[in-house]
C-alpha positions as CSV (number, residue, x, y, z in Angstrom):
1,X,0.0,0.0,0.0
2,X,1.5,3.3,-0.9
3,X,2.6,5.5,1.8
4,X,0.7,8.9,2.3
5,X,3.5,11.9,2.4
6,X,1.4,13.8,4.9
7,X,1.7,10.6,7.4
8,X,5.3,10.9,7.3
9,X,5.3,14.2,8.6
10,X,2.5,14.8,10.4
11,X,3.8,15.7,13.7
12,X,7.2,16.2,13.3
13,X,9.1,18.8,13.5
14,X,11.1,19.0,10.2
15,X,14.1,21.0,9.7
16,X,15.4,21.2,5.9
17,X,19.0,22.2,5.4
18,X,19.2,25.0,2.4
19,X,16.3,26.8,0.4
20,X,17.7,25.6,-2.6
21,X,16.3,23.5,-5.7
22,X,15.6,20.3,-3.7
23,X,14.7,22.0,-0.8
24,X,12.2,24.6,-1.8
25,X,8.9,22.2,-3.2
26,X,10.0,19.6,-0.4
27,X,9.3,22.7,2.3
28,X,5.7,23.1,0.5
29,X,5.4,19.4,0.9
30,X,6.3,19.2,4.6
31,X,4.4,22.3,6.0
32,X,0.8,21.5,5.9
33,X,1.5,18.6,8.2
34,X,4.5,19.2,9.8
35,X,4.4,20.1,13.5
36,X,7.1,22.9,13.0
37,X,8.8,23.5,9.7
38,X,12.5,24.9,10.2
39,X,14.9,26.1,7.2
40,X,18.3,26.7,7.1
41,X,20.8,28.4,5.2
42,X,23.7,30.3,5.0
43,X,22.4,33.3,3.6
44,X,20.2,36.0,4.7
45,X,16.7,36.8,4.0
46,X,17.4,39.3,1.9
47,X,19.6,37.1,-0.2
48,X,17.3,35.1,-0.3
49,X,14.9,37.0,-2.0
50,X,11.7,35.8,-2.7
51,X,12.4,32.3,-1.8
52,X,12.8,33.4,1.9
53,X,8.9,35.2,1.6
54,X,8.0,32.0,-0.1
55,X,9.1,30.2,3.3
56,X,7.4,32.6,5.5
57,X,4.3,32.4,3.7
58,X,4.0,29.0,4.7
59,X,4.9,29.2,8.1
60,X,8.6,28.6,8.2
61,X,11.1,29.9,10.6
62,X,14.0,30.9,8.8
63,X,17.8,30.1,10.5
64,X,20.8,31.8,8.7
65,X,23.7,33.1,8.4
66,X,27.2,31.6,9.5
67,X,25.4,29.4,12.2
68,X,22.7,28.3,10.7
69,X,23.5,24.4,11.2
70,X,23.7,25.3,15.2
71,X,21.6,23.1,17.9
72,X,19.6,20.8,15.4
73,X,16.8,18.9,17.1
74,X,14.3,18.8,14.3
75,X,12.7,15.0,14.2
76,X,13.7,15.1,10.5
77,X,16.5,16.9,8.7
78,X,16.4,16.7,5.2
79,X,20.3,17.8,3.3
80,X,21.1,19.6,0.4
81,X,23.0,17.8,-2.0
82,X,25.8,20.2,-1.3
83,X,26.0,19.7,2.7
84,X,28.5,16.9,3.5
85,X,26.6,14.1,5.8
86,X,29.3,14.2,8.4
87,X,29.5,17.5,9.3
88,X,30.1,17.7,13.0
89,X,26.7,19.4,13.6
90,X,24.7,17.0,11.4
91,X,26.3,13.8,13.8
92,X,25.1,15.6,16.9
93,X,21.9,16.0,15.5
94,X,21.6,12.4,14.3
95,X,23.2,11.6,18.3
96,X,20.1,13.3,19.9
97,X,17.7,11.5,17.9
98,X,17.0,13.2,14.5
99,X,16.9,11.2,11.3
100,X,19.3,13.0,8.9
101,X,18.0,12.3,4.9
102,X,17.5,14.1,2.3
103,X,14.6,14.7,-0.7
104,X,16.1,11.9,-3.0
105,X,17.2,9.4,-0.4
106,X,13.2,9.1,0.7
107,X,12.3,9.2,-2.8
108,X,14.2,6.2,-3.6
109,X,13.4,4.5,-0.4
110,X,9.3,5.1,-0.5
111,X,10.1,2.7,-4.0
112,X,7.1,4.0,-6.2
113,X,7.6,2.7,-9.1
114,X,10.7,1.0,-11.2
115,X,13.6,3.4,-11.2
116,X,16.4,3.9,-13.8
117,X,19.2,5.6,-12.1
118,X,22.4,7.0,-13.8
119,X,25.4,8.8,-12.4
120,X,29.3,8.9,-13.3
121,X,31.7,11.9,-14.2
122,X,30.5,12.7,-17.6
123,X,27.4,12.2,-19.3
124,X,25.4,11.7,-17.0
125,X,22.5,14.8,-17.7
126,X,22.2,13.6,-21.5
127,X,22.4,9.7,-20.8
128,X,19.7,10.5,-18.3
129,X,17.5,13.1,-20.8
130,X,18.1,10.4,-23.5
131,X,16.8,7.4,-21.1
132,X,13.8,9.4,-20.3
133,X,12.9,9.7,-24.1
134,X,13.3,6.3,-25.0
135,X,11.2,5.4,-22.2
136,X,8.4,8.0,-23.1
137,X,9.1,6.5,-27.1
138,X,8.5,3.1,-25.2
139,X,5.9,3.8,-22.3
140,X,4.2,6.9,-23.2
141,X,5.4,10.2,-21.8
142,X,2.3,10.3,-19.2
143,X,4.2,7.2,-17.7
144,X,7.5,8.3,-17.4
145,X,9.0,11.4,-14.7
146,X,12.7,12.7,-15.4
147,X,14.5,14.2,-12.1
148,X,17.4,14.1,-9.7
149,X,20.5,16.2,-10.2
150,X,19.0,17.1,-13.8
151,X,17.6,19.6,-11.7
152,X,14.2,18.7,-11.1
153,X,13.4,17.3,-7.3
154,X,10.7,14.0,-7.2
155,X,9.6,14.1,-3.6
156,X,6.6,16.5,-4.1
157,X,5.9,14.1,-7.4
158,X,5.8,10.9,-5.1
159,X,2.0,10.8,-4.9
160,X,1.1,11.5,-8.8
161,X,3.3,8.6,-9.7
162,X,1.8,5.0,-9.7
163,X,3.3,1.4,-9.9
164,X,2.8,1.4,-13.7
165,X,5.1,4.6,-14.2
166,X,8.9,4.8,-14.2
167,X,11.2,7.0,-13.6
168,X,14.5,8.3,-14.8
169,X,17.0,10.0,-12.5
170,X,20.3,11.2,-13.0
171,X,22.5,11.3,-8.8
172,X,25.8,13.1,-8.0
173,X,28.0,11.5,-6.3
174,X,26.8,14.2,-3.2
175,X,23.4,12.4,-3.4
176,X,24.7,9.0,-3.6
177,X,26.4,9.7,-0.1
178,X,23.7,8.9,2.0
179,X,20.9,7.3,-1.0
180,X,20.5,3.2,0.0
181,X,17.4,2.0,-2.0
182,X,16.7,-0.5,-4.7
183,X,16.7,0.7,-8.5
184,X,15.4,-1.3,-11.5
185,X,18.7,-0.6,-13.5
186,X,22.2,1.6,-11.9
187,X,24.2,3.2,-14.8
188,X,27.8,4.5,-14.2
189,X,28.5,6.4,-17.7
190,X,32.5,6.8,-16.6
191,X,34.7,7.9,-13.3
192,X,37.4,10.3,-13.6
193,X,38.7,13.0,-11.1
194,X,36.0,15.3,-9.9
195,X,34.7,17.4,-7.0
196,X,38.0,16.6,-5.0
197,X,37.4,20.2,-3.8
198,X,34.6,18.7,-1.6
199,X,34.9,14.7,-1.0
200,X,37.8,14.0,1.1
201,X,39.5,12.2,-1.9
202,X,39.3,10.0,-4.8
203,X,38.6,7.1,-3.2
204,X,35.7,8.5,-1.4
205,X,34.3,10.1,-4.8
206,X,34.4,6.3,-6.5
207,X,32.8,4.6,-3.8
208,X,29.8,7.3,-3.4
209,X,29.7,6.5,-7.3
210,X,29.4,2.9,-6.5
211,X,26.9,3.1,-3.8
212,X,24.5,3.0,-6.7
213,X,25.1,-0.3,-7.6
214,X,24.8,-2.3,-4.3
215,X,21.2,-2.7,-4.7
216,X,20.2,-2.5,-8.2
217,X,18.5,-5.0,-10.4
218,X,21.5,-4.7,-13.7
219,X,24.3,-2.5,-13.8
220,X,24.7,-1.0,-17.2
221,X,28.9,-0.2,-17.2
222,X,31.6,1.3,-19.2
223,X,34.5,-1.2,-20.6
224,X,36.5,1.4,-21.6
225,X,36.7,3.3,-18.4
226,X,39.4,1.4,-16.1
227,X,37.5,2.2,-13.0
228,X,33.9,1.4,-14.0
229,X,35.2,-1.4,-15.9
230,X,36.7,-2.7,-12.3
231,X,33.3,-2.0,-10.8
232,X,32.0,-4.6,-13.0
233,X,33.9,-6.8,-12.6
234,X,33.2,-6.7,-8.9
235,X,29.9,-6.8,-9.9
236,X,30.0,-10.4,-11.6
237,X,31.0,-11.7,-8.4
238,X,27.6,-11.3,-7.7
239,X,24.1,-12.5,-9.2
240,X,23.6,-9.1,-10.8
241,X,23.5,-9.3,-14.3
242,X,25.6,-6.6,-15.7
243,X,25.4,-4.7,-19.5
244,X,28.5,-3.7,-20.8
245,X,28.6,-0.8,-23.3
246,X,31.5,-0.3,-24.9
247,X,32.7,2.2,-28.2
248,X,34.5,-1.3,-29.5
249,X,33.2,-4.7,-29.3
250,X,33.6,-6.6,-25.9
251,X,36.2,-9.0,-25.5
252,X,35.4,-13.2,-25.7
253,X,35.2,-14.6,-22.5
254,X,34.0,-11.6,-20.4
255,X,30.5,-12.1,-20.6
256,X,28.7,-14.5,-18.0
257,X,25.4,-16.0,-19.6
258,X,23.3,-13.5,-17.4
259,X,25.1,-11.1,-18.9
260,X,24.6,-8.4,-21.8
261,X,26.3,-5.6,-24.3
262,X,26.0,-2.5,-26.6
263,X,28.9,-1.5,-28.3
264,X,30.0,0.0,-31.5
265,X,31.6,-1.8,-34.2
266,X,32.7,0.3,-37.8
267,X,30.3,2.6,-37.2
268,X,27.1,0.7,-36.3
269,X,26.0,-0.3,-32.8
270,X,24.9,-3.4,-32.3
271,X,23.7,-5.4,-28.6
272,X,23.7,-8.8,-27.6
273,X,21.0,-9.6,-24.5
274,X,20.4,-13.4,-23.5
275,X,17.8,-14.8,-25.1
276,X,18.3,-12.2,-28.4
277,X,21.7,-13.0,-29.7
278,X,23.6,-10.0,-31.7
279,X,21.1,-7.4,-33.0
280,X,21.9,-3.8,-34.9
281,X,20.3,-1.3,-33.0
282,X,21.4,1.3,-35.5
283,X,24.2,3.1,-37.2
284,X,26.0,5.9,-35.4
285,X,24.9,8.2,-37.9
286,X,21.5,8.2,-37.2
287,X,22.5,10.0,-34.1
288,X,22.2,13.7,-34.6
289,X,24.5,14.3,-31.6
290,X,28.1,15.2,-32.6
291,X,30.7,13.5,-30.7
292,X,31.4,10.3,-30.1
293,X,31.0,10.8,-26.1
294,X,27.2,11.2,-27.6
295,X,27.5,7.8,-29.1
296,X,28.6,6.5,-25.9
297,X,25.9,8.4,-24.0
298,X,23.1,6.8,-26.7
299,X,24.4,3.1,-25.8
300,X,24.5,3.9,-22.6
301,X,20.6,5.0,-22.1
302,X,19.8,1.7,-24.9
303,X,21.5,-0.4,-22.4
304,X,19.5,1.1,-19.5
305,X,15.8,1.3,-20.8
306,X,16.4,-2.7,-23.0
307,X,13.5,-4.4,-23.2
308,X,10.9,-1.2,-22.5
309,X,11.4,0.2,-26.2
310,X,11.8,-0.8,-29.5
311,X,14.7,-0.1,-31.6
312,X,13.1,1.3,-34.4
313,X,11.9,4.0,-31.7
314,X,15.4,4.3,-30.6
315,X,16.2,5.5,-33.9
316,X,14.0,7.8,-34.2
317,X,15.0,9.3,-31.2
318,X,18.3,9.5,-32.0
319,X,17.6,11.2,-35.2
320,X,15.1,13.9,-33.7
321,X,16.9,15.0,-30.1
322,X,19.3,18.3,-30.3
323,X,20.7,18.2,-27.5
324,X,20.3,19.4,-23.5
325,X,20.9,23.3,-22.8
326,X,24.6,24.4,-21.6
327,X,26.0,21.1,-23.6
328,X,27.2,21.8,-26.7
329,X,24.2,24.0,-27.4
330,X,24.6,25.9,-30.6
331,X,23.8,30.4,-29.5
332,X,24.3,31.2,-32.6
333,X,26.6,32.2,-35.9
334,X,27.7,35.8,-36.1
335,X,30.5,37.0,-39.2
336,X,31.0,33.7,-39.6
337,X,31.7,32.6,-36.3
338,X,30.1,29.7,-34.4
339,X,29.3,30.5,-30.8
340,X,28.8,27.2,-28.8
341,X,27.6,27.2,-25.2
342,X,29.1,24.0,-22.9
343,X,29.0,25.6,-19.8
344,X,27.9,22.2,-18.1
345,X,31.8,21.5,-18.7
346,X,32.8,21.7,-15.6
347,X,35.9,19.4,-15.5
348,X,38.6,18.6,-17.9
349,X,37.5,15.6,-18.9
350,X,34.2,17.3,-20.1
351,X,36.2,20.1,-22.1
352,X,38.3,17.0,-23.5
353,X,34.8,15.3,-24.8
354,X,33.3,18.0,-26.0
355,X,36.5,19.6,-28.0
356,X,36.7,16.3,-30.0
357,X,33.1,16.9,-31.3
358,X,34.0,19.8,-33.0
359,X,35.4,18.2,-35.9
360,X,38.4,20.1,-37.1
361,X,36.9,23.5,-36.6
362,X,39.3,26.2,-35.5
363,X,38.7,26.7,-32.2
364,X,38.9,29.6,-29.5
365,X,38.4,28.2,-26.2
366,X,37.0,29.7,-23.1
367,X,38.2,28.4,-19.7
368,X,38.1,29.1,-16.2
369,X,36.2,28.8,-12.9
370,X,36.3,27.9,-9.4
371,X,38.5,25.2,-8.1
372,X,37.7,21.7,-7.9
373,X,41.5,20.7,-6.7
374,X,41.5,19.2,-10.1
375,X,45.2,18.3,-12.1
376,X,45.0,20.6,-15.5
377,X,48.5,19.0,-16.3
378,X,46.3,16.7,-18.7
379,X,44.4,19.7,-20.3
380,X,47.2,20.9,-21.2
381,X,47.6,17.6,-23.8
382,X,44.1,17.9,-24.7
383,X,44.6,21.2,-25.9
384,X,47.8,20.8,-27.6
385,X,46.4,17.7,-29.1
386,X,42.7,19.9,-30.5
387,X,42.6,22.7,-32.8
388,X,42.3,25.0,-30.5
389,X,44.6,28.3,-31.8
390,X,43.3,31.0,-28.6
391,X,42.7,29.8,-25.1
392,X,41.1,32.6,-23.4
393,X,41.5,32.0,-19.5
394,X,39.2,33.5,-16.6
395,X,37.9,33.0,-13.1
396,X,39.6,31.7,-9.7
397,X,41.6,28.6,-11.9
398,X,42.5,31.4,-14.6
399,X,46.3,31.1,-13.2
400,X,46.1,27.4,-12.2
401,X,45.4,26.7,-15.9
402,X,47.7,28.9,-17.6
403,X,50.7,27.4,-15.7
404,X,49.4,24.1,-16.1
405,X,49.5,24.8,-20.0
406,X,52.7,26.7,-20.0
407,X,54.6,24.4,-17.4
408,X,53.9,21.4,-19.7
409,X,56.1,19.9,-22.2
410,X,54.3,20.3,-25.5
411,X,53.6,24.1,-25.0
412,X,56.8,25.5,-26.7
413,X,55.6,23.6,-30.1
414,X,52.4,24.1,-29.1
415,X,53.0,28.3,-29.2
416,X,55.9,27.9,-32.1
417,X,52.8,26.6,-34.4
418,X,50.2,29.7,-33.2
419,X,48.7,28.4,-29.8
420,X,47.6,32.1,-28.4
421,X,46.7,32.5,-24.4
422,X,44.7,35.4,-23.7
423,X,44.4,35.9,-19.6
424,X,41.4,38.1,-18.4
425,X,39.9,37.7,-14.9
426,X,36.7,39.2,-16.0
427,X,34.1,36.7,-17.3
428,X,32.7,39.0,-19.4
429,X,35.6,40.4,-20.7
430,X,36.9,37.0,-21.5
431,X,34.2,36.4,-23.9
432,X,34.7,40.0,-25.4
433,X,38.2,38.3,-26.1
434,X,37.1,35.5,-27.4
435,X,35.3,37.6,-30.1
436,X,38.2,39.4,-30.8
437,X,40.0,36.2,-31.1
438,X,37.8,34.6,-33.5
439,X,37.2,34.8,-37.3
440,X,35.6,33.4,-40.2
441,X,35.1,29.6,-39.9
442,X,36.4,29.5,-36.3
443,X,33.9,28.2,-33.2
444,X,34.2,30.0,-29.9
445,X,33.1,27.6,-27.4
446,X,32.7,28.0,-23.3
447,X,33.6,25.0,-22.0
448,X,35.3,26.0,-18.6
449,X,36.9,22.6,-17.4
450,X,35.7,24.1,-13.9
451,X,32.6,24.9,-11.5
452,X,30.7,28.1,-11.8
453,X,30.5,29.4,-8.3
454,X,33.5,31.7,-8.3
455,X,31.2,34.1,-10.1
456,X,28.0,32.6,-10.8
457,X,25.2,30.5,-8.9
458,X,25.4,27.4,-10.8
459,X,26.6,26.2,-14.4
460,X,23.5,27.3,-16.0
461,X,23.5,31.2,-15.0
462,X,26.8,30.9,-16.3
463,X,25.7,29.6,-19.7
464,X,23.1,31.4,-20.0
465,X,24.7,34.8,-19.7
466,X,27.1,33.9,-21.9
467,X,24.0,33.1,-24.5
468,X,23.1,36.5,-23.1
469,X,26.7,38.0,-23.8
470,X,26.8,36.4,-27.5
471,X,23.7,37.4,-28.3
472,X,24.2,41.1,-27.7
473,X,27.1,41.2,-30.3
């Protein structure tokens, strides 16, 4: 019998930690039935804004400022993403009795309906926006709800959702801290260095990653990623089947008989599922995605959703979807020039994948951010390596980069055949440089190979004033 939200909070007091996107439809949630509603966060009410008169208006009392995580008592504190789950504050509060969670971990546990979950390093907002349209291609849209770390919370969804629906979520590794519930079908797209700024170190990173696999139905893996290729191989230990995927054809002998594939061989990608044998799904052309990360983002959402669609549907979806905003989103073309917004690029590896979809376009690349603790020693290869001719540097990492790219061995060839650097702490001035940078035939592309929060909110304020920027040319 499915559980009533109001039952689980009726009579509580409830404490959520950070008006924020998770946060803010989980407070309307909670308040009607909530003994006390509480909400924290570090900023004032007046940075706040209208979200702190939203709060108000439903009988919140507002905690901020540098102490805002003080003397929790609430029955139940729900966590941002953001907030590590062993702050010292947060294990007092769990040691005098609250239950620390957060908006997706009861999601997941209240099990609704079949889930398909998908995390890892890169890829993981496409593969997730491209499992949710082959499931609507499959299902029916009515039947299928997209959310998680895509941006859209689930909890205040929980009671529109029935057994016959399914849903598609994409989890950071912040999420997967604490998240300990059974999905349908975990998805690791790849794992690489990332967020070091704010786990405690690599090791910690990969095993929040992996947390989504100890209770899942099939683990849909990379081959060609060392770690996630380790992960299942730890996996068929088990009695969880496990999909491959894979931009070359799988080795003999490393499939069990419970076991599966997708990979691409001379251009077409072709599965092989017990029971089915080897089938083309369809050529890699049919995907309108440039890149080949995009190919391995498509076999990674075919090897998630098998069985719920068909793969004459999974063509057509490959031949009609353009693409999710800040990734590789085409602004516009101005004297010439292609202006490319990738401000979801947050790490090196991301600036690598999406540099080698630009064909052999001359490039003028924008980069720079805050710091994630990240290495830019291999940037520095990928860029020497691309046809990028101006690298125009900004934000906190702007100095990190530039002696991570001038400190490195290929850079004296690199600058002997043209490479430009253009330094310019200004975000806005950056892309002014950029401009200046570019001419006929080139692509200026923002693809920072860092976070956003040195001078922005999130990635996506950041792309879109740079679609804002471009556009006012």
């Amino acid at each position: 019998m499915k559980i009533a939200l109001d039952d689980l909070f009726r009579g509580k007091s409830v404490s959520l930690l950070g008006a924020g996107v998770s946060n803010m439809p989980l407070a309307g949630t909670a308040a009607p039935s909530a003994a006390k509603l509480t909400v924290r966060d570090k900023k004032s009410p007046e940075e706040l804004g209208e979200a702190a008169e939203q709060l108000r208006g439903l009988g919140a009392e507002l905690i901020t400022g540098d102490a805002y995580l003080a003397d929790i008592r609430e029955d139940l504190v729900f966590r941002s993403p953001g907030i590590r789950p062993d702050l010292p504050e947060l294990t007092d509060a769990v040691a005098h009795g609250s239950v620390l969670t957060s908006e997706m971990e009861l999601f997941l546990s209240l099990e609704p309906c079949p889930v398909y979950a998908i995390t890892g390093s890169d890829g993981k907002t496409t593969t997730t926006t491209i499992t949710s349209l082959l499931l609507e291609a499959g299902l029916g849209k009515e039947h299928v709800f997209l959310g998680g770390n895509i941006g859209e919370p689930l909890l205040h969804r929980y009671p529109k959702i029935t057994a016959d629906d399914v849903v598609a979520v994409e989890l950071s590794s912040f999420q997967l801290m604490t998240v300990d519930a059974p999905v349908e079908v975990a998805a690791i797209t790849n794992m690489s260095p990332n967020h070091l700024n704010w786990h405690t170190d690599m090791d910690e990173y990969v095993w929040a990653k992996k947390r989504l696999l100890a209770k899942c139905g099939r683990a849909v893996l990379n081959y060609d990623n060392d770690l996630t290729r380790e992960a299942a191989f730890e996996m068929q230990k088990t009695g969880t089947p496990v999909t491959f995927f894979s931009l070359a054809p799988i080795p003999d002998g490393i499939l069990r008989d419970i076991d599966s594939a997708v990979w691409l061989d001379d251009g077409v990608i072709y599965s092989d599922f017990p029971g089915e044998g080897v089938r083309e799904v369809m050529k890699r052309s049919d995907i309108r995605l440039p890149g080949i990360h995009n190919t391995a983002n498509f076999m990674t959402a075919i090897a998630v959703t098998h069985g719920k669609v068909s793969y004459d549907d999974v063509r057509t979806v490959a031949q009609t979807f353009g693409g999710v905003e800040h990734r590789l989103e085409f602004v516009r073309e101005l004297d010439g020039v292609t202006y490319i917004n990738g401000s979801i690029d947050s790490s090196p590896t991301r600036t690598a994948a999406a540099l080698s979809a630009l064909d052999d376009r001359p490039v003028v690349l924008i980069v720079g951010g805050s710091d994630k603790n990240l290495d830019y020693a291999p940037f520095a290869e990928t860029v020497f390596a691309s046809t990028v001719h101006t690298l125009v540097l900004t934000g906190a990492t702007m100095e990190k980069v530039y002696a991570a790219v001038t400190e490195a061995p290929g850079y004296a060839d690199a600058a002997a055949k043209g490479l430009k650097i253009v330094k310019n702490p200004s975000f806005d001035g950056a892309v002014a440089d950029a401009r200046a940078a570019a001419k006929a035939g080139d692509t200026v592309i923002l693809s920072p190979a860092a976070a956003s929060f040195d001078a922005f909110p999130n990635f996506m304020v950041r792309g879109r004033h740079f679609k804002e920027l471009v556009m006012a040319f």
